[in-house]
C-alpha positions in Angstrom: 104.1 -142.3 -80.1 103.7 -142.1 -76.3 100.4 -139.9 -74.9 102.1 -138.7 -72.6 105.4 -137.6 -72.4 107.4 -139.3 -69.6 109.4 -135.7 -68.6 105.7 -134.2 -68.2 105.7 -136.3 -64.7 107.7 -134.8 -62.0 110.0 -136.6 -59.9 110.9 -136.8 -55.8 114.5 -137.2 -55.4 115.4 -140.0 -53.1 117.8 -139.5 -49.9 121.3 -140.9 -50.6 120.9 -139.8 -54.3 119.5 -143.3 -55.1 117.1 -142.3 -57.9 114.3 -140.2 -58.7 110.9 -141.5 -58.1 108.5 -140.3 -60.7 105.1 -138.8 -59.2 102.5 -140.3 -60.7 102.9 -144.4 -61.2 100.1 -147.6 -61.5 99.2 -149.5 -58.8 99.5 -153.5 -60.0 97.5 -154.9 -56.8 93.9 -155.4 -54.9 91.7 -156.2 -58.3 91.0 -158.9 -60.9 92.8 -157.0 -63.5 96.2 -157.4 -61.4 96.8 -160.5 -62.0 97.7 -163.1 -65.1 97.5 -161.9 -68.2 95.7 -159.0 -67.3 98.6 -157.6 -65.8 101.0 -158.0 -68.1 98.6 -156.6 -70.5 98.2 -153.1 -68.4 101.5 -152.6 -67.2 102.5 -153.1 -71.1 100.0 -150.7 -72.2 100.7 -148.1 -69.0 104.6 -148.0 -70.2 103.6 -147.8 -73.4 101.0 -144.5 -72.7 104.2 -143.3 -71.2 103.8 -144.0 -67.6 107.3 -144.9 -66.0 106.4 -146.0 -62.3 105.3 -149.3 -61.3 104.0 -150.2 -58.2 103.6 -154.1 -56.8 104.6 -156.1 -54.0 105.2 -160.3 -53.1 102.0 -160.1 -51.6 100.2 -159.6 -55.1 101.5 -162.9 -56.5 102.0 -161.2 -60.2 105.5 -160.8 -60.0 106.1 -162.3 -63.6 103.5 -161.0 -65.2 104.5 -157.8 -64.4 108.0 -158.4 -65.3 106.8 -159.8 -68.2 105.0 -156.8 -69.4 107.9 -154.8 -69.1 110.2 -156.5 -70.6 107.8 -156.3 -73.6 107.2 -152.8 -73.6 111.6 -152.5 -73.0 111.1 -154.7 -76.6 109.1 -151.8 -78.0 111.9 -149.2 -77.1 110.8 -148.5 -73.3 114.3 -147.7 -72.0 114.7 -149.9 -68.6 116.6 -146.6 -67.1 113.5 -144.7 -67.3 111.5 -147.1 -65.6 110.6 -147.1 -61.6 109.5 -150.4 -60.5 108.8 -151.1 -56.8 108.3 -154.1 -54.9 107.7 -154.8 -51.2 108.8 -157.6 -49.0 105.9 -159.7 -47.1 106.8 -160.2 -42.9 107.1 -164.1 -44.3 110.4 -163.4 -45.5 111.6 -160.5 -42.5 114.8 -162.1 -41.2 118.0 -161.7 -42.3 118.6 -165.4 -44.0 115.3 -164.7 -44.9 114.8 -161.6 -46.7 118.5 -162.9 -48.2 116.9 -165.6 -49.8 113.9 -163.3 -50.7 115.6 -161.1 -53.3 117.7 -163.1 -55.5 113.9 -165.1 -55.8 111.9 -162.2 -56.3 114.4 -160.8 -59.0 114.0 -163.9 -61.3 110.3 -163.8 -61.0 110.5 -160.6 -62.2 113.1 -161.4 -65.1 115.0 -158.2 -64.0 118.9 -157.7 -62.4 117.6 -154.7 -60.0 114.9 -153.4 -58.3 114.6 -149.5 -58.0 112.6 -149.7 -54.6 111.8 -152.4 -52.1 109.9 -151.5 -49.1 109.0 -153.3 -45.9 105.3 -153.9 -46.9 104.3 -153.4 -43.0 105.9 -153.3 -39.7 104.5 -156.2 -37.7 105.6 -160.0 -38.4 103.7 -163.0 -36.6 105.8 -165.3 -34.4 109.5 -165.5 -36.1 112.9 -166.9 -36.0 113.8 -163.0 -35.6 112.7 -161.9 -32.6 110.3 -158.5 -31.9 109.1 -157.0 -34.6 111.7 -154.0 -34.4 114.3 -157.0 -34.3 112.7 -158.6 -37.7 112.4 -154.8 -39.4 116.5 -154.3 -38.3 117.5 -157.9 -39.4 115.6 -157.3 -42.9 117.0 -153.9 -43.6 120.3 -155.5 -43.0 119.9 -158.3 -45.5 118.4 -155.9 -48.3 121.1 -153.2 -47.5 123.8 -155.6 -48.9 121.8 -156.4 -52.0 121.6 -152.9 -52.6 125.7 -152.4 -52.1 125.9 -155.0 -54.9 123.3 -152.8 -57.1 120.5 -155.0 -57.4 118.3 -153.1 -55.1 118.7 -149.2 -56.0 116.5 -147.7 -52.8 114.8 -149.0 -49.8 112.2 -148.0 -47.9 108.8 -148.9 -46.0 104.9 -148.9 -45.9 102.4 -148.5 -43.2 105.2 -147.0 -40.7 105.5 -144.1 -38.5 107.9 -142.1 -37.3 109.1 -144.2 -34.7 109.9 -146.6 -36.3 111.5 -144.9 -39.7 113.8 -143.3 -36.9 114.4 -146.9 -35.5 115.9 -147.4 -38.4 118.0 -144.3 -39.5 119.4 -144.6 -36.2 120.9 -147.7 -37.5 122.9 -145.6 -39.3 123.3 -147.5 -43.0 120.8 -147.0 -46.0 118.4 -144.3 -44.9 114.4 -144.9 -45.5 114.0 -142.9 -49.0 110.1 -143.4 -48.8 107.1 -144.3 -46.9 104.0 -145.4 -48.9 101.0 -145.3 -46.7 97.3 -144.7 -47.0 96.4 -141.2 -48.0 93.2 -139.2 -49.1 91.4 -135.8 -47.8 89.6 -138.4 -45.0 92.8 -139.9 -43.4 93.3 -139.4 -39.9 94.9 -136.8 -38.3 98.3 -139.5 -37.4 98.8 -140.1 -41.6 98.8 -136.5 -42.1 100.9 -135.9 -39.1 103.5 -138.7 -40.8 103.8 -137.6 -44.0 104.4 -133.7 -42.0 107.6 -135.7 -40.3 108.4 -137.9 -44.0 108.8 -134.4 -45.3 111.2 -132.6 -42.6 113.5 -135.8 -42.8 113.1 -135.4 -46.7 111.4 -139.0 -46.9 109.7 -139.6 -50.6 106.3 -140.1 -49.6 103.9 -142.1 -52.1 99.9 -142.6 -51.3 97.8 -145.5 -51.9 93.9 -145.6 -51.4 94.4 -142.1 -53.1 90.7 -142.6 -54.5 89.4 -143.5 -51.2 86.1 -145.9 -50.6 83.2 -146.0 -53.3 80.9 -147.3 -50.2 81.5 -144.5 -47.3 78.8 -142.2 -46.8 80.4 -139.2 -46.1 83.1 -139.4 -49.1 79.5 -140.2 -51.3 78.0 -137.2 -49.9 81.6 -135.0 -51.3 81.5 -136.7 -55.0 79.3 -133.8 -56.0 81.6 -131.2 -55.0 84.7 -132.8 -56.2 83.4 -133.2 -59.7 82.5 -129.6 -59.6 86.1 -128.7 -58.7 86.8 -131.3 -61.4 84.5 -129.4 -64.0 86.0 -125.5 -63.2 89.4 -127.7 -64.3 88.1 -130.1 -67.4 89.2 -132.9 -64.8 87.3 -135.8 -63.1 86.4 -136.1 -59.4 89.2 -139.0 -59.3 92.0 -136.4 -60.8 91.0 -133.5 -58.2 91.5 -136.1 -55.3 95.0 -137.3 -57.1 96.2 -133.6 -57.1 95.3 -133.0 -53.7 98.2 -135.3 -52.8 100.4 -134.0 -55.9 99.7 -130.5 -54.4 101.1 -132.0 -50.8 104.5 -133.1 -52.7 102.8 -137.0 -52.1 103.5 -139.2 -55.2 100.1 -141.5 -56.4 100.1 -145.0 -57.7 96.2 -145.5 -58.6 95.2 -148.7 -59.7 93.8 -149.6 -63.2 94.2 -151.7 -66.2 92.2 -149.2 -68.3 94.4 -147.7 -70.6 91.9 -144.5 -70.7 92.0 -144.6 -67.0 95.7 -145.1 -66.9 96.3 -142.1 -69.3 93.9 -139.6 -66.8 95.4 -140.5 -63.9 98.7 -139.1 -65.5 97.0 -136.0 -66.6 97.2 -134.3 -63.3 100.5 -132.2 -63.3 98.5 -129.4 -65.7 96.3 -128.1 -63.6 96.8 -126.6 -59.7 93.3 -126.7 -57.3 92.4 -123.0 -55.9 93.3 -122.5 -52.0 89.4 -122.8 -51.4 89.5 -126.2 -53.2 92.2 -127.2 -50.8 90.8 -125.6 -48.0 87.9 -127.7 -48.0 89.8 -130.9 -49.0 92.5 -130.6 -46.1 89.9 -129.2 -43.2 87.4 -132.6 -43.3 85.9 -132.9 -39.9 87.2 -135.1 -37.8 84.2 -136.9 -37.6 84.0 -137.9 -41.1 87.8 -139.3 -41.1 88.1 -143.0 -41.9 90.6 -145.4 -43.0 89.9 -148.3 -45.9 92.8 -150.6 -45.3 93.6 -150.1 -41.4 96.5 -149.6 -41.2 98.1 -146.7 -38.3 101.3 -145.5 -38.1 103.7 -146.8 -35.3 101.0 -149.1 -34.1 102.7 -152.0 -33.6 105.9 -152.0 -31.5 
């Protein structure tokens, strides 16, 4: 049987009634074990632990791998209705004819007929047929809008923006933006925070990545000790205090690891809550210590 029960993960609902994100989900990207058979191997194995929510993107390049995983674990009685699979959309394919051309490809690499979730992977593009990068973003939102009409998209939504230009493209007054993935951990900047405050009054699903932060910044080093006490008071690790900090901020986590015991503690984190003192000292990190380990700022780019 399953170690952990699907229905003990939460969900965000998604604007438009699209779907229901599940809040805790694998990331499939940015180590050796996301690609080849690796992949395939640990999404398998994360469906079949009982995780539901997978997270990848064009830019991984394991796009039938991963499909090919879950189609193995839907084999082995993983219903395909239960499952959450996002992908993003590279700025190599922003453009209406595009990002048209993109999604009828990307759903045969994955050996699927729909998508639950395809975000914008970033809000610049370099040089194209489309115009200004606001241009590109509206052309590509048009393209994937009709794709989800038909049903082979079922939500869309975007990655490294802010909230200029999410509202650039409510304002264009089709599918709304159901989530924002972005960098998030105790040591973001003051502007991610500040985002995911305006994600939530729109009611924007918001999901972090980089929720473990950098094994090689000083000041975060310098905190391990007092995370794995938290994590001790709790029978938790260091990595599962930092996870429910975001849980505890309604964020939604995609960690990445092929480690099936890995896997199963990172979706161990809806029974326990962290004490207002824990969060206290995990939401007030001087400013001075704030840092960011992929670069990428909200509404930077026009």
């Amino acid at each position: 049987g399953v170690d952990v029960h699907p229905s003990s993960v939460p969900s965000l609902p998604l604007l438009g009634g699209t779907g229901k994100m599940p809040m805790a989900g694998v990331g499939l990207c940015c180590r050796p074990s996301a690609s080849g058979d690796a992949v395939r191997k640990g999404v398998f194995d994360f469906l079949m632990l009982g995780g539901r929510h997978l997270d990848t993107a064009q830019l991984y390049g394991n796009h039938r791998e991963v499909g090919q995983g879950m189609l193995e674990a839907m084999a082995n009685g993983v219903p395909r209705e239960e499952i959450f699979l996002t992908t993003k959309i590279w700025a190599d394919d922003f453009g209406f004819e595009k990002a048209a051309a993109w999604v009828p490809r990307m759903l045969s690499e994955l050996g699927v007929e729909y998508v639950d979730l395809v975000l914008l992977h970033l809000p610049k593009n370099d040089g194209q047929a489309c115009g200004s990068p606001k241009q590109c973003r509206q052309e590509t939102w048009l393209a994937l809008q009709r794709f989800q009409r038909a049903g082979q998209i079922r939500s869309l939504g975007v990655s490294n923006f802010g909230p200029r230009q999410m509202q650039e493209i409510f304002d264009m007054g089709g599918a709304p933006v159901t989530v924002n993935q972005l960098e998030y951990h105790p040591w973001v900047p003051s502007v991610h925070r500040e985002t995911v405050e305006w994600c939530h009054q729109k009611g924007v699903a918001v999901t972090a990545y980089g929720s473990m932060g950098s094994n090689n910044y000083a000041p975060q080093i310098t905190a391990q000790g007092a995370l794995q006490q938290m994590g001790e008071m709790h029978r938790k690790s260091a990595g599962q205090v930092l996870l429910r900090w975001a849980i505890e901020h309604n964020v939604s986590v995609i960690p990445g690891t092929s480690n099936p015991k890995h896997q199963l503690e990172n979706l161990q984190i809806f029974d326990f809550k962290l004490g207002g003192q824990e969060m206290g000292m995990l939401d007030h990190i001087p400013e001075s210590d704030r840092m960011l380990h992929f670069g990428h700022t909200p509404d930077e780019f026009p």
